[in-house]
N, C-alpha and C positions, 0 to 999 in steps of 0.2 A: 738373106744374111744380115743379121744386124752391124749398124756404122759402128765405130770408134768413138769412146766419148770427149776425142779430140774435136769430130763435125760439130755443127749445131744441131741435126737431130742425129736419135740413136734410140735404139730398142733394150729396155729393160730385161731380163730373165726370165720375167710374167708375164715377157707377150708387151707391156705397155708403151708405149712410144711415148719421149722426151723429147721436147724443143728447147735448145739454151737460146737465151739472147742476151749479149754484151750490154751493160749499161754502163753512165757514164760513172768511173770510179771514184770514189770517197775516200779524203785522207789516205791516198793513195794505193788502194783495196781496191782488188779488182769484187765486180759485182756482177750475178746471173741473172736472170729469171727464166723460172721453168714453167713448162706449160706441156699438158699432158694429151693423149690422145689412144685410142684403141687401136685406131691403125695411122700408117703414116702419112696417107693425106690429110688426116682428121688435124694429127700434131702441126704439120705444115700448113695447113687454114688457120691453124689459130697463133701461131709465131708470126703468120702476119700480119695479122689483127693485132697482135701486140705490139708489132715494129712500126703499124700504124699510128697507136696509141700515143710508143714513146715519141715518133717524131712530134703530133700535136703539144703531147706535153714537157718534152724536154725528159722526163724522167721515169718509171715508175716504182713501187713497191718491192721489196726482193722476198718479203712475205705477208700473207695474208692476217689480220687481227682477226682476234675472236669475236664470233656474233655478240658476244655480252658486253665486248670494248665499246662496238660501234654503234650497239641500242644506248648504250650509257651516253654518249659521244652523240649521238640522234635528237636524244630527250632536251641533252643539254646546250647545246649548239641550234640544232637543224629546226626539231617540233616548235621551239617558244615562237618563231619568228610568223608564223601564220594561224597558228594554236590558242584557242582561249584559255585563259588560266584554268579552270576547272577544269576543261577537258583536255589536259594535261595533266591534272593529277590523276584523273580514269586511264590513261596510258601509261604511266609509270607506276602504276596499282597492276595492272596487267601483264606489265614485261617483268618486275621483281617478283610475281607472285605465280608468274605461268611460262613464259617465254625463257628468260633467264637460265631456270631451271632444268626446264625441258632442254634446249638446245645450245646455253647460254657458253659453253666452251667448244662448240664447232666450228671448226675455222670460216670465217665468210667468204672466201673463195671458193670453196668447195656444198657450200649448201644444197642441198636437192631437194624436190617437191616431197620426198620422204620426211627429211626433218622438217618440214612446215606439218606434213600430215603427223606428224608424233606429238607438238604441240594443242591441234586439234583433238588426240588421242585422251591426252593429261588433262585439259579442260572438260572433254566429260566423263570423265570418272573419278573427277573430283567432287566431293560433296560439298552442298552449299554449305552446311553449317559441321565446323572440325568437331563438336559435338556429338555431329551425328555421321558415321563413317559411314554405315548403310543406309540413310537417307537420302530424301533425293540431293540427282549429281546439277551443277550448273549447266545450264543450258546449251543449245545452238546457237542462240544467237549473240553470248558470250563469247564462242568458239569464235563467231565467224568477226567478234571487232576485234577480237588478238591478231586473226587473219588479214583484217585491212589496217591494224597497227604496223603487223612486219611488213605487209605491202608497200606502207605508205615508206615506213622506214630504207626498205631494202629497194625500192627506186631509186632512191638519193644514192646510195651508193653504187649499184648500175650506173647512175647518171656521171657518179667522179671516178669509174673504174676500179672500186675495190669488187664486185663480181661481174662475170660475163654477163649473165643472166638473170634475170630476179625469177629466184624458183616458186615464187608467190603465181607469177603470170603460167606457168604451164601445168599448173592443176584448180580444178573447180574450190572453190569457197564451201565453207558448210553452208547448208541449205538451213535458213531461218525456220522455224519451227513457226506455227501461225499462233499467237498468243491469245489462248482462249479468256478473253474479258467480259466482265459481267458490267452491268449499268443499271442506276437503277427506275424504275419505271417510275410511272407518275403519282401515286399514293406514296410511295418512299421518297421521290421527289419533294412532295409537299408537304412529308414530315421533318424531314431539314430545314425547310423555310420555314416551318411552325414553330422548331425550336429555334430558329434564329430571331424570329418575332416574340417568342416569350423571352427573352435573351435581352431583348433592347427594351424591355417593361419591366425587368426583373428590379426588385430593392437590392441594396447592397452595390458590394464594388462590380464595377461592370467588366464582362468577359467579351473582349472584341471576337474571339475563335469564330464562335457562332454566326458573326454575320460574317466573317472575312470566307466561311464556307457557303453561305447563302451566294456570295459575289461570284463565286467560282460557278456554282451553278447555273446563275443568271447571264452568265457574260463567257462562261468557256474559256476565261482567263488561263494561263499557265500559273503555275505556284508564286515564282519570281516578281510575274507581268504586275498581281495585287499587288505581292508586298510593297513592290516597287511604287505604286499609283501614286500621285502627289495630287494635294487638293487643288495645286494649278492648274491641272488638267482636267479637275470636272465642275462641269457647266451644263447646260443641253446635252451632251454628249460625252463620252469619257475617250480621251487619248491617251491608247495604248501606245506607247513608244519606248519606254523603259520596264529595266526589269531589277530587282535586288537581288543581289549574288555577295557571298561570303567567297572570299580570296584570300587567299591561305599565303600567297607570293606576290603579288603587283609588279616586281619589276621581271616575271617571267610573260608579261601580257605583249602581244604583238604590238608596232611599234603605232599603228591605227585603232587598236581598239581604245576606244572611249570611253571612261567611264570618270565617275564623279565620289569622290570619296565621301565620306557622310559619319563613321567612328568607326576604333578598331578595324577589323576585317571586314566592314559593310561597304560594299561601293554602289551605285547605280550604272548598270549598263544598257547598253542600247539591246534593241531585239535582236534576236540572231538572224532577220531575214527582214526584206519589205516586206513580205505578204503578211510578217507578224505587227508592222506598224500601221495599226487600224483606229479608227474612229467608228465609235460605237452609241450609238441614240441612249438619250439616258430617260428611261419610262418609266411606271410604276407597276411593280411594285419595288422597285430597287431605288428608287428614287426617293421615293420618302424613307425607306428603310437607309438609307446614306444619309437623308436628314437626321433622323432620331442617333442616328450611331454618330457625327459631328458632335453632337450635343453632350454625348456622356463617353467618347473615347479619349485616351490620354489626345495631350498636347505635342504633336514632334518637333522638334528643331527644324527638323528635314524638308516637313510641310509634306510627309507620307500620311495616307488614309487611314493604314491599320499602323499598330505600333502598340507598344506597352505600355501601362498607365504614368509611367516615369520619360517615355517620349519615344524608350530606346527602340529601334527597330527587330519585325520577329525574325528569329532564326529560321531561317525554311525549309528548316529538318523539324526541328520542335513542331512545324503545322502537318507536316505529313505523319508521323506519330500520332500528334492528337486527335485527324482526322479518323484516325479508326478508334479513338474512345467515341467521339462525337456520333458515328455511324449507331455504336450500342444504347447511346442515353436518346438515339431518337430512335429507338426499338429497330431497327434493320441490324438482325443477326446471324440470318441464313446465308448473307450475302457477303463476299469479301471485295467490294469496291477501292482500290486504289485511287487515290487523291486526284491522280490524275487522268482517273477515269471516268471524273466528272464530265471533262469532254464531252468523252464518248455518249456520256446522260444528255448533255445540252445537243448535241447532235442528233440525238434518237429522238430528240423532244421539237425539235425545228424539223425533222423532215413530219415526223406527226401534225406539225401544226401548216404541212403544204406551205412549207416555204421552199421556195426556188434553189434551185442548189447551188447556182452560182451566188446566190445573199448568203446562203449557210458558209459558203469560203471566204466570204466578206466578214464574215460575226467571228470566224472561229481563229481567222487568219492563218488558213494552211497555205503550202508551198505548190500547190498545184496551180497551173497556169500562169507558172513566173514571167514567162516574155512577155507575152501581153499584159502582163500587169505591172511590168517593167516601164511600159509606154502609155499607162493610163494616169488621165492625170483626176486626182482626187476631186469626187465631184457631192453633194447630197443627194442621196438617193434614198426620194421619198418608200421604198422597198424595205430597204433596212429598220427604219423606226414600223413599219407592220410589223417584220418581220419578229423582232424583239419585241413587241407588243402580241402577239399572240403568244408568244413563251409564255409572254408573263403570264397570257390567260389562261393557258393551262394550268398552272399551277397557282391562282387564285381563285 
């Protein structure tokens, strides 16, 4: 028989069971909170976990905000303080343009592993380009950083009690699709470095693109890692330790990240990782190909390697664009190589040339075997200059 909804708990009409619990009153208003439950111990397990809560905290909520309040409230409060600036503007691209939408008026106390999976739903069957409605949809692997956006999000609020549970932890993530990537071999290799060598003998005004793509090759750089390079850092060897990044906000950057302002939107930031802060042997043929480009590339304030012939720094969207004109005027056309799938070329090209695969994570600076490389201390290792000298030989 169900209580009186004088008790603290009491059975709904639908079977549902109610927990009231007293809070402290406001401007002399009396205040509930309800908590629900299938059956009556269910309701009574969780009115104590409440009564728990209010004792640590003195108070709680009399209702829940909406998931779109407290993504908004997340973005702008909670993400900046650990969050780099650009990858914060890829998080609030993803909650206004998928999240929001999807689920952005459900109350946050009541979220279920459904509506995180209805989100996953909307992301792929969305198509990448609104042009194209039945073309292809965006990915898994889109899906699954929406999926560790609300995660990362919806912790924080588990963690200050606006939901019991983060319904992110009680269902699986979308499964990454394996990203089928191309590279290119060693005759299309060494027709990039051929047009980057007619490039730096060319008459007329000089086009930096050409060898700033040859550097990428030679060195497994990231996009940023070049544009960033400063000619302080090359000597014998080139140090990697910064990167060029356009920042849209600076004063949304965490309150430790570093960086160095340079004009406009341009800052220099530090690597995202030790294992990206590498020292790299500087050989030939990249070596004198950095001499001759010295000779005939603009001047920077900055004291940056590549730059415009007026000093200014490049955009490093403008080099991912042009990298795929580049790809056609050095005849690779069957191929759709991604800028930064040069990489993947400079790695295909070191394990070819029997180099040790611990040197290849030393050249490429991945994140594998961070603790121990956490407690090594930076040594010369005669390894690395082989190792980068047979690169070059291939492809000379």
């Amino acid at each position: 028989m169900a209580r009186s909804k004088q008790e603290s708990i009491y059975q709904r009409k639908d079977g549902m069971w109610v927990a009231v619990l007293e809070l402290p009153t406001k401007n002399g208003k009396r205040r509930r909170r309800l908590v629900y439950g299938s059956t009556e111990k269910a309701a009574k397990q969780k009115l104590k976990t409440e009564r728990r809560t209010l004792e640590d905290r003195g108070d709680l909520p009399t209702s829940s905000p909406t998931l779109e309040w407290w993504m908004n409230y997340w973005l702008k409060h909670v993400a900046p303080i650990s969050t780099r600036p650009n990858t914060l503007v890829g998080y609030e691209a993803v909650v206004r343009n998928h999240i929001i939408p999807a689920i952005g008026k459900r109350k946050l106390s009541k979220l279920m592993p459904d509506d995180i999976r209805e989100v996953h739903d909307r992301i792929l069957s969305t198509p990448k380009k609104k042009a194209e409605p039945d073309g292809p949809k965006l990915s898994s692997t889109y899906a699954l950083n929406a999926h560790r956006i609300l995660a990362r999000a919806l912790k924080i609020a588990e963690r200050e009690g606006k939901v019991g549970r983060n319904p992110c932890d009680l269902m699986d993530a979308p499964r990454k699709t394996a990203p089928q990537l191309e590279a290119l071999d060693i005759p299309e290799a060494k027709a990039v470095l051929k047009k980057a060598a007619e490039a730096l003998d060319a008459p007329g005004d000089y086009d930096p693109m050409p060898m700033l793509y040859a550097f990428y090759l030679l060195t497994a750089s990231r996009r940023g890692e070049a544009l960033g390079l400063e000619w302080s850092r090359v000597s014998t060897h080139l140090d990697v330790n910064a990167q060029l990044q356009r920042i849209r906000d600076i004063s949304q950057a965490p309150a430790d990240y570093a960086t160095t302002h340079l004009v406009g939107n341009f800052y220099l930031a530090a690597v995202k990782t030790n294992a990206g802060n590498r020292v790299l042997p500087l050989v030939d043929p990249l070596k004198t190909m950095l001499t001759l480009h010295s000779q005939r590339a603009g001047v920077s304030p900055h004291g940056l390697v590549f730059c415009h012939a007026d000093g200014a720094p490049i955009d490093p969207d403008s080099v991912t664009v042009g990298w795929q004109r580049w790809l056609t005027r050095s005849g690779i056309t069957s191929k759709h190589v991604r800028l930064h799938d040069l990489r993947h070329t400079t790695v295909d090209l070191l394990y070819e040339a029997h180099v040790p695969e611990d040197i290849i994570i030393d050249i490429v600076g991945h994140s594998t075997r961070m603790q121990s490389r956490a407690y090594k201390v930076r040594r010369s290792d005669p390894r690395l200059t082989s190792a980068m000298e047979a690169l070059s030989g291939l492809l000379t």
